[in-house]
N, C-alpha and C positions, 0 to 999 in steps of 0.2 A: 108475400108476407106483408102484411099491413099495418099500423101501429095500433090498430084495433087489438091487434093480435098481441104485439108486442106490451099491449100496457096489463096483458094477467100474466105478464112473466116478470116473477119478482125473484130481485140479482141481488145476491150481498156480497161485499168485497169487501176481504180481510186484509187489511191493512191501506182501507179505502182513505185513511187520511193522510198519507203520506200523497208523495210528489206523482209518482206513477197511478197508484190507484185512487185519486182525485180525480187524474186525469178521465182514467175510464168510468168514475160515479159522473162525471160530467155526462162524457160522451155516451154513455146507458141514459141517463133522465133525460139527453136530447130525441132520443129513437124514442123515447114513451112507457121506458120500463121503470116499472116499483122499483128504485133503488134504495138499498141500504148498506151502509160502511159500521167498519168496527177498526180500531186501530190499539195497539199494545198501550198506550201512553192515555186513550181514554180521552181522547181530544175533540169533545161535544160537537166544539165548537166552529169545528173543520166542517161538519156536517150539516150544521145549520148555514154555513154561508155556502155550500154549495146547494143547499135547498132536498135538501135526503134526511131518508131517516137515520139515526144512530141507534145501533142494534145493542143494546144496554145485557140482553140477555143474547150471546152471541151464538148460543149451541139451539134456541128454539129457533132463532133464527134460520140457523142452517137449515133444521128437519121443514123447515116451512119453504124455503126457499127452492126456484127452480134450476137456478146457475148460481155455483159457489166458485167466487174468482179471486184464487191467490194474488196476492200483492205484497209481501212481508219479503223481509230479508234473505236474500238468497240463503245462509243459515240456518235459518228460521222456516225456510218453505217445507218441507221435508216432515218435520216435528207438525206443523200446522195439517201436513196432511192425513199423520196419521192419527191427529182428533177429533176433525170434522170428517171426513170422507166415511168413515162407519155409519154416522148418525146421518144420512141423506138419503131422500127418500127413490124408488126405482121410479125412472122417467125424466130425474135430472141432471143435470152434469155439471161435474169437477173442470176449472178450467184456472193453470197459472200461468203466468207474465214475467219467469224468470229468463234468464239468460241460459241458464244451464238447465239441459233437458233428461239427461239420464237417469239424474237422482229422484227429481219429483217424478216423471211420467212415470218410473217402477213403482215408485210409493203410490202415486194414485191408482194406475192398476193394481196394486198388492191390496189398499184397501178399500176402494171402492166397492161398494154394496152388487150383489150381482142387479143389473137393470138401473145401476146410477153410469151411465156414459164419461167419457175422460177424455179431455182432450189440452193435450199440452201447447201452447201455445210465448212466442218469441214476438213483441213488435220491437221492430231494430231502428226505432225514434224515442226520442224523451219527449219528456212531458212540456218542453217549450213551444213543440209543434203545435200549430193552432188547429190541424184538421189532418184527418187520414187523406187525403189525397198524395196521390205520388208515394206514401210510404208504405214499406214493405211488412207484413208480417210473414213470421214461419210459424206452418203449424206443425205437430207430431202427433199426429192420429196413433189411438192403440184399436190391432186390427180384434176386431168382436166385441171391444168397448166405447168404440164411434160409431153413429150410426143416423139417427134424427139429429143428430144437433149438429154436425159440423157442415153439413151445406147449410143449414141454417146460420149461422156465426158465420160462413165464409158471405153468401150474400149479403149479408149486413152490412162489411167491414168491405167488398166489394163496391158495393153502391156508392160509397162515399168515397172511391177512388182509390181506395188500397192497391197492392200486388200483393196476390197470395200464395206464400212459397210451400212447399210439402216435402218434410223428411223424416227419413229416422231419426229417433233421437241420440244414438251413437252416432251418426253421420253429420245432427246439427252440433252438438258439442265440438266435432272434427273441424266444423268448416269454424262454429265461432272462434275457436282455439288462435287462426290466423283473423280473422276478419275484424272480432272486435281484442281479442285479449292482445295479440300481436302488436294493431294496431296502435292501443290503447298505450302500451307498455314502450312502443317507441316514441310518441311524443312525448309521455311524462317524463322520459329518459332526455329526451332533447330537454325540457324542464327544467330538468335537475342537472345537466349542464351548465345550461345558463343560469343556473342558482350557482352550483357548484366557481364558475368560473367568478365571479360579479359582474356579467356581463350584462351592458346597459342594452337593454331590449329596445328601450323609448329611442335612445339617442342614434340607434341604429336604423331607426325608419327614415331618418332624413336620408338613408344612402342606400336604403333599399331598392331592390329590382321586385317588379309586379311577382316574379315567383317565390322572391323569400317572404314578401308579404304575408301571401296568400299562406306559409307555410309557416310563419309564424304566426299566424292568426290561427291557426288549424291546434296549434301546440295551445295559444289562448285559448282557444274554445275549448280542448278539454280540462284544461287546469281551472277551468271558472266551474266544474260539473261535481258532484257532489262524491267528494274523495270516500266515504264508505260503500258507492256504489262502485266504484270504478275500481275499490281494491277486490269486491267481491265479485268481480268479472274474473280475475284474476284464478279465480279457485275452479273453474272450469277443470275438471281430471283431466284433458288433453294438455293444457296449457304451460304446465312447468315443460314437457320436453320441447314443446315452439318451441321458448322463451333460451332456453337454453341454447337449443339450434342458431337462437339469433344470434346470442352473447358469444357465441362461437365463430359465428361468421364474421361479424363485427372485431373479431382478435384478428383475425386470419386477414383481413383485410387492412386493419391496422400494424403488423407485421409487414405486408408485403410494401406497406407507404415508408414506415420505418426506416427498412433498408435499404431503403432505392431501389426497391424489386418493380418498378414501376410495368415491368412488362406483367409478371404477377399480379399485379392489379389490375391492368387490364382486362386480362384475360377473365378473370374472375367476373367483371362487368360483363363481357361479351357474353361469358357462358350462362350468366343469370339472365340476360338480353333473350338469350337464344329459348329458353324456356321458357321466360315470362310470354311471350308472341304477343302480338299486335303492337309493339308496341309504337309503330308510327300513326295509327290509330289513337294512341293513349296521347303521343305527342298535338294531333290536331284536336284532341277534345279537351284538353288542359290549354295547349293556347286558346281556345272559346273562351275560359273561365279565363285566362289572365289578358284576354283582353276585353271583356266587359268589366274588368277588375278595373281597366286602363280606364274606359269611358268614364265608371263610375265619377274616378277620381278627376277625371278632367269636370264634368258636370258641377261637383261639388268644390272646384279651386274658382274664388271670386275674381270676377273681370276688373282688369288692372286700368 
């Protein structure tokens, strides 16, 4: 694939002026493709400083276009797909950027033109990343409506150092359910703790250890991210029963501290230890980080 090739394929991204789909109207005009965005709010001017067209009339866009890639609100993706996916022409394909893969990948198949290809599509990075290397995407292929285009899009997103992951899309909502909605929803919780409590987050780094750091920085990092997206991870259909699973464990555990069940507590560590596996593995790959955490901090404290 050449960028010869690359520059008669022209991509509109719906909802190209927000945060995520800036990112890929960037990362598209750097490969060499006609880019054009369209955003609900009608934000020109996103478009002009990333140097793309703005698609004023956003439905002939579509029939003109050869890759139509959702970006809108997870909400919102669903309704979007089934106004533009009829109007596209056979030989191009439907492709979105949500978190949650059940609801759009059905609607894209459901409406997709016979001969417009579909492929749902997960990158598990925000838009702060400077470059696809090292980061992951998942795709959900639908089997008879993928076909030319997704080894196409995989070496793309390849060559620039991606990992490309492949599932169902009942099985990616399964996995995101723990991986981001889980995750997501324990540190806001730690959060809202330390909201809850008035605890002084600042005053506590003078007595910090390298691991509370790193794990209050971790709870930082996601309380700085864009609370409308991080609550709509949340609506994942696997994720209310996690979440509950967690708030569950979480009592169970606070019970067995409670009472001075402390052998109950134990055992509860050991038996999540015992299922988790590897976990002296996890122990020597987390001391890496918290001891480059260590150097850092020595590098950056001024000679006395």
């Amino acid at each position: 694939m050449t960028e010869e090739t690359m520059t008669k394929w022209r991509i509109l991204i719906l909802g190209g002026t927000g945060e995520t789909g800036s990112w890929f109207a960037r990362y598209f005009k750097r490969k060499g493709f006609d880019v054009a965005v369209w955003g609900p709010s009608g934000k020109v001017e996103v478009a002009e400083r990333l140097g793309v067209r703005y698609a004023h009339d956003m439905m002939k866009e579509v029939e003109e276009s050869d890759i139509v890639l959702i970006s809108v609100l997870i909400e919102k993706t669903v309704e979007m797909i089934q106004t533009v996916a009829p109007r596209m022409h056979p030989g191009s394909l439907i492709m979105d950027v949500t978190s949650i893969k059940s609801g759009p990948v059905m609607a894209m198949k459901t409406y997709a033109p016979k001969g417009v290809e579909v492929l749902g599509t997960h990158p598990m990075f925000g838009p702060t990343m400077p470059s696809l290397f090292g980061q992951t995407i998942i795709f959900t292929p639908v089997e008879g409506k993928t076909g030319k285009w997704l080894p196409i899009i995989q070496s793309l997103f390849e060559s620039d150092g991606a990992h490309i992951g492949i599932l169902e899309a009942e099985e990616h909502d399964e996995m995101m359910a723990v991986v981001q909605a889980l995750t997501h929803f324990a540190y806001i919780g730690i959060g809202a703790t330390l909201k809850a409590l008035d605890f002084d987050v600042q005053r506590s780094r003078k007595f910090m250890s390298p691991v509370y750091e790193i794990m209050i920085d971790f709870v930082g990092r996601i309380l700085d991210q864009n609370p409308e997206l991080y609550a709509s991870i949340q609506k994942n259909p696997k994720a209310s029963a996690v979440r509950q699973t967690y708030v569950a464990e979480c009592m169970r555990l606070s019970e067995k501290a409670d009472s001075g069940d402390l052998e109950g507590f134990k055992q509860i560590m050991r038996d999540a230890a015992l299922h988790y596996g590897g976990t002296h593995e996890a122990l020597e790959r987390s001391d890496r980080v918290i001891n480059t955490s260590i150097r850092e901090r020595k590098e950056k404290k001024p000679d006395c």
